[in-house]
N, C-alpha and C positions, 0 to 999 in steps of 0.2 A: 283317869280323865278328870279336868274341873270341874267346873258345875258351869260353864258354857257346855261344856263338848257334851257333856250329861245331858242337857240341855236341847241340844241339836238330836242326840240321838232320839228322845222325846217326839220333837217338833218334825223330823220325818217321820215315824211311824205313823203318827194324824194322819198325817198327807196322804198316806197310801194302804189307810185299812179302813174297813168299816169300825169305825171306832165306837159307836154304841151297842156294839157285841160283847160279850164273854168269850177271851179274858180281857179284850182289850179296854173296856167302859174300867173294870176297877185296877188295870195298870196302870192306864194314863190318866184319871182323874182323881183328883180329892172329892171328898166326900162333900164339903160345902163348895165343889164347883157350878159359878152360874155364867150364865149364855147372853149376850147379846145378838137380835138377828136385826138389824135397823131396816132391811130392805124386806122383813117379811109380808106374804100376800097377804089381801083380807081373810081376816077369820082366824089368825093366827096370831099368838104374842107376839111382840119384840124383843121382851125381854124373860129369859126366863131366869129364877129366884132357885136357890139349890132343891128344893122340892119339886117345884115344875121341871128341871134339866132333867131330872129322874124318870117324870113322869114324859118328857117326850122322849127319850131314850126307850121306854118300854113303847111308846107309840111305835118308833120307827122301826122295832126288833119284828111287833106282828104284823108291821105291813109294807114293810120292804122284802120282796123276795129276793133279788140280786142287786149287789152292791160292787160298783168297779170304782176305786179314784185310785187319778194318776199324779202324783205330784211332780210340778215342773219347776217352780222355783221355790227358793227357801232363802231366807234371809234374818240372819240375827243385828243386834243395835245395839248402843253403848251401852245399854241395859242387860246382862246380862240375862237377865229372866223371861225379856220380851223378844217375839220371833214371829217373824213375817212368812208365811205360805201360802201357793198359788198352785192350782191344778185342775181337774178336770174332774167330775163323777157322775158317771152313768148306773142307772136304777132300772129296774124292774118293780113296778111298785101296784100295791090293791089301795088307793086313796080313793073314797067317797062311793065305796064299794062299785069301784072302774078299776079297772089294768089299765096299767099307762105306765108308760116311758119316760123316766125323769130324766135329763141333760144341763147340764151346767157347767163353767166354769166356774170355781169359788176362789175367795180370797179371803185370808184368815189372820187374824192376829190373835198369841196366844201369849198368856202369862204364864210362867212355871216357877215354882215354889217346891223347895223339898222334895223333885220329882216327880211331881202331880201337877198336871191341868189344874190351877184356880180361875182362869176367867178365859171364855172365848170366842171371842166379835165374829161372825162368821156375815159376808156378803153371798149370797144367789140370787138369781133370778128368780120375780116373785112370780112370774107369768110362767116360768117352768114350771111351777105348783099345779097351777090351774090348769096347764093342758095338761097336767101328767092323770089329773084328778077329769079328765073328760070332760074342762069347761069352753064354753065358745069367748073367745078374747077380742074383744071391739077392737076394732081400728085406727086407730091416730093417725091422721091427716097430714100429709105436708107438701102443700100446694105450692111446688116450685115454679108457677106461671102464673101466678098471680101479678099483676101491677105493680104492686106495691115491692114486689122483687125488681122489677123492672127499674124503678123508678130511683130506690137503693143505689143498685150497678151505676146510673146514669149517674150518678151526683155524689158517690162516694170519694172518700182518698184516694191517691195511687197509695199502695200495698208495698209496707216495710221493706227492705232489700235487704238478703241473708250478705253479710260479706262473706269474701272467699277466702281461703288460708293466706295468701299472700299478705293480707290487710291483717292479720291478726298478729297481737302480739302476745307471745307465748311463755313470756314471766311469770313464774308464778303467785307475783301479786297481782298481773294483770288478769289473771287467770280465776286469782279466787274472788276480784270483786268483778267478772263476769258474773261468775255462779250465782253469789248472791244477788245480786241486780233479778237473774232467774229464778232462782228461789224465792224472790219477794212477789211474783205472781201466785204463790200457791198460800199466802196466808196473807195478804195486802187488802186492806178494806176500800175505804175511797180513796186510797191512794196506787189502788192496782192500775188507775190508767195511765201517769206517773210511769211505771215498770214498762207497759206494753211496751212503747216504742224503741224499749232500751232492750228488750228481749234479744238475742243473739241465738241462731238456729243452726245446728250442725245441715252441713248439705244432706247426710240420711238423713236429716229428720221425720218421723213419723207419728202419725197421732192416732190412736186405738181407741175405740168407743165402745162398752160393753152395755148390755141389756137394754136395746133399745124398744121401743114400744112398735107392734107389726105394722103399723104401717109405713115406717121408717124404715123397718128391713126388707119391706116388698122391695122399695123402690132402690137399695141396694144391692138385692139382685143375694140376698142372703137370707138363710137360713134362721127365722126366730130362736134367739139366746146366744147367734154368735156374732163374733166380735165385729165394730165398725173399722175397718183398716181403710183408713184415706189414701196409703197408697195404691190400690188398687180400685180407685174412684176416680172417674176422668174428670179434668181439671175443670171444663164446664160445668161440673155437676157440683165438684167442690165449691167453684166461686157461689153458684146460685144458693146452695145450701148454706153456705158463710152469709150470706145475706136474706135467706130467711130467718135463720137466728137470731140475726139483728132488727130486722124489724117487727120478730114476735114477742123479741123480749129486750124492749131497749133499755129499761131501769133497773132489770137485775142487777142486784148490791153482793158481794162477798164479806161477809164478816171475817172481821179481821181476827179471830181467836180460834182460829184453826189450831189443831194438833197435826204437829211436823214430830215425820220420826226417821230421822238419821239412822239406818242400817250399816253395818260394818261393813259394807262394800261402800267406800264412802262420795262414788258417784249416784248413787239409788238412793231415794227419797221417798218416803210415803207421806200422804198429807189426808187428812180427815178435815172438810170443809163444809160449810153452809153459804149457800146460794139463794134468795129469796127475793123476790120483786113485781113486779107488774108484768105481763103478758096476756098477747093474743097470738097464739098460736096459726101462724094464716092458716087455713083452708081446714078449722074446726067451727067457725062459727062462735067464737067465747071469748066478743074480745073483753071482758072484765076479771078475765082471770087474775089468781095472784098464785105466782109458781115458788114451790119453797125443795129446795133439793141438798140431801145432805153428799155430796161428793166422799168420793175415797178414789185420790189418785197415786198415781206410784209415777214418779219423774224418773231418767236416767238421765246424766249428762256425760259429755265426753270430757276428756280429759284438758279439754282447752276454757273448759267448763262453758261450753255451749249446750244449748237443749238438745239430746240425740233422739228423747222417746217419750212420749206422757200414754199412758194407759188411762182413762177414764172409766170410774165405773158408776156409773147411776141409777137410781129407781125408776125403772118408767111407770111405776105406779103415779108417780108427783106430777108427772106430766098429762095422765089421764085427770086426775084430780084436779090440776088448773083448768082444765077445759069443763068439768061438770060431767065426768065419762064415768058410767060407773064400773069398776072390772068385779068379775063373781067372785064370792066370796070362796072360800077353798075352805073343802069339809074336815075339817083339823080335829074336830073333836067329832065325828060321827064312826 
């Protein structure tokens, strides 16, 4: 094998073991391996330094009792070394001297070097910490009957029009500067509103929203930590929701210095972004907030290079935080 395919074999075994066990902690990692967690709960790093990875490693070994993850996708990039993972892990866990049930999706990015873990960005759910740890998680507000939703709808655009295949031309020059026209929403700073209207949407299109704050998933009618799937959101619910967004946060900016990562399936995209702006979240009462969110999206396109699929994964920690909400901190170190 190369040292992709080496590589690959690596990058599934993460996926699908408790990896800070023995033997797996010293097959799959170098010894100066360190951690990025950017969406961790309160009370816990972000980042951990090759000392600290060790040292939560021995955390997680006395107080994880059962450890299940599923890997469901995997993707390598022009980088040899770099590799894209996505899956599931369920826990049986003693956090803050409580039994609790951890659940997650996770998404991973991993560096390999010489056949060893050197560095690994891991996204979860910070709120799965805290309920797993027997903490009570405030509520986030989203008052879809407010006025000012009202008032929105009433005075808004009409709403882009997808063309249908007939209209499309399927050269593939035409094709590749669709794409990119697409792909300049996902790192476009004050020029992302420029793209919008040039966007091109596959008829599947669907748009997937991870780790939303509970009170966004009551009224989804879903389960806290799972995913927001707008197609199975009635269209009423959609438009009002599109328009509380816009009027809780009309001046969110996207920095244009996003990291875009090209994965070898060369319609899949991953994008690592920063979101930050003014916000009043309707029906929290905060309208001086200023919301700051590091995004991690994974784009598909179709081959006609329309948008087929965007996955979003966000903190809803950032979203309590623009409002003044405080969430418990999670006993990391007790």
């Amino acid at each position: 094998m190369n040292t992709k395919e080496k590589n690959y074999v690596i990058a599934r075994k993460i996926g699908n073991c408790a990896f800070f066990r023995e033997p797996y902690y010293h097959e799959l990692f170098a010894s100066d391996a360190t951690i990025d967690f950017p969406y961790a709960p309160p009370g816990m790093p972000q980042f951990f330094d090759q000392i600290e990875t060790k040292l939560c490693f021995s955390w997680l070994v006395r107080t994880v009792k059962s450890y299940k993850a599923s890997l469901a996708e995997i993707y390598g990039s022009e980088d040899p070394s770099v590799f894209w993972i996505i899956g599931d892990i369920k826990a049986e866990v003693y956090w803050g001297k409580h039994d609790g049930l951890f659940q997650s999706r996770y998404f991973s990015r991993l560096h390999i070097h010489d056949e060893k873990i050197r560095y690994l960005k891991v996204w979860l759910d910070p709120l799965e910490f805290c309920r797993a740890a027997g903490k009570e998680i405030p509520t986030f507000h989203m008052n879809l009957n407010d006025s000012q939703i009202d008032e929105y709808l009433k005075n808004k655009r009409s709403a882009k029009t997808k063309p249908d295949d007939k209209e499309i031309d399927l050269s593939d020059e035409a094709c590749e500067i669709r794409k990119s026209i697409n792909i300049g929403r996902a790192y476009s700073g004050s020029e992302r509103e420029w793209y919008r209207p040039r966007e091109t949407y596959s008829e599947n299109y669907r748009h997937v929203t991870w780790f939303l704050p509970d009170g966004m998933c009551k009224l989804v009618n879903a389960r806290p930590g799972d995913r927001f799937d707008e197609k199975n959101i009635p269209d009423e619910f959609k438009e009002r929701a599109g328009a509380w967004i816009k009027v809780s946060s009309p001046t969110v900016f996207r920095e244009p210095d996003a990291l875009l990562w090209q994965t070898d399936n060369i319609n899949v995209l991953f994008s690592e972004a920063v979101n930050h702006g003014q916000c009043n979240w309707v029906g929290n009462n905060c309208p001086n907030g200023h919301y700051r969110q590091r995004y991690l999206n994974k784009y598909v396109y179709d081959d006609a290079g329309r948008v087929l699929e965007i996955e979003e994964v966000l903190n809803p920690i950032n979203k309590y935080n623009s409002c003044n909400i405080s969430v418990p901190s999670f006993p990391y170190y007790l």
